[in-house]
C-alpha positions in Angstrom: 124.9 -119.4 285.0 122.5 -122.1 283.5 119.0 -122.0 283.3 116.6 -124.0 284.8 115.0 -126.8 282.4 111.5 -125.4 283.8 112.4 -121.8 282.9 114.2 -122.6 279.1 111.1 -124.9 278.2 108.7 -121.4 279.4 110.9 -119.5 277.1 110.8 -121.4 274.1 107.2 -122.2 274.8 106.4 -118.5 274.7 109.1 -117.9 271.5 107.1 -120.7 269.7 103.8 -119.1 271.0 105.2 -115.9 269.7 106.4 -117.4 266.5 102.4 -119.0 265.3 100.4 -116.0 266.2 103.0 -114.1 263.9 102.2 -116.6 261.0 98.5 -116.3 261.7 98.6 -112.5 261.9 100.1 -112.9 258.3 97.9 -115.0 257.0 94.9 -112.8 258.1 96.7 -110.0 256.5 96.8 -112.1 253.2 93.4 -113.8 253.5 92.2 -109.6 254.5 94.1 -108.9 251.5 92.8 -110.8 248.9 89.1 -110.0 249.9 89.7 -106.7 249.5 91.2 -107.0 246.0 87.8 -109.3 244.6 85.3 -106.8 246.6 87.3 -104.1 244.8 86.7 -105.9 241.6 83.3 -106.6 242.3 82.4 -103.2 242.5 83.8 -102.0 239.6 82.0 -104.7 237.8 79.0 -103.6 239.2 79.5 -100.0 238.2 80.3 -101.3 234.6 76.6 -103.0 234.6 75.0 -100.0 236.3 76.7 -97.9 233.0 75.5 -100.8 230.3 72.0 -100.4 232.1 71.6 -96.6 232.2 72.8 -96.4 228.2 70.0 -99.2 227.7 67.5 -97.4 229.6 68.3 -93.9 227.8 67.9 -95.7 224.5 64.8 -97.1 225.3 63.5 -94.5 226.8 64.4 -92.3 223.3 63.0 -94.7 221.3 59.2 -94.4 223.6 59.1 -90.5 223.0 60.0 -90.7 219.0 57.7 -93.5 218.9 55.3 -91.3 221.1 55.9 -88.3 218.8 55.0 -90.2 215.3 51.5 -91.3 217.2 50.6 -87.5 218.7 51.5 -86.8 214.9 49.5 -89.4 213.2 46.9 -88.5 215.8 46.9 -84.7 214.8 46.7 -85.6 210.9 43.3 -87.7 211.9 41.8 -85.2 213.4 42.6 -82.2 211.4 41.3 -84.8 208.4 38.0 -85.6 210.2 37.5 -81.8 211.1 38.2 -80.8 207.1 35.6 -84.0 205.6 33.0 -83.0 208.6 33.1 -78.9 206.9 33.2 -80.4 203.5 30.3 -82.8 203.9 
């Protein structure tokens, strides 16, 4: 039993058919794939910076309140000097 010419070119049409939208699938797979893998990688990056920044911040931020510290200090020693010359005189 033969099949038609009509039929066979339907068939192999449709295998061909079959055939690209297997390569495409695949290719979206790997083009999926590979965005994944850099948004991955950007976010880690971006956790690393967030890290750096806090530590940068925290320093900072300890070097306003010793800084802060020596002025309320240097403050207290004025006045307590002012207050002993203003008895004195």
């Amino acid at each position: 039993m033969t099949i038609p010419v009509n039929r066979r070119q339907h068939v192999s049409v449709f295998y061909i058919s079959v055939v690209c939208i297997k390569h495409i699938h695949h290719f979206a797979i790997i083009v999926l794939n590979l965005r994944q893998i850099r948004l991955s990688k950007l976010e880690k990056d971006q956790k690393g910076i967030i890290g750096e920044m806090e530590q940068l911040l925290s320093g900072y931020l300890m070097e306003m309140k010793e800084d802060n510290e020596t002025l309320v200090k240097a403050f207290t020693n004025l006045v307590a000097m002012n207050h002993d010359h203003g008895q004195k005189g």
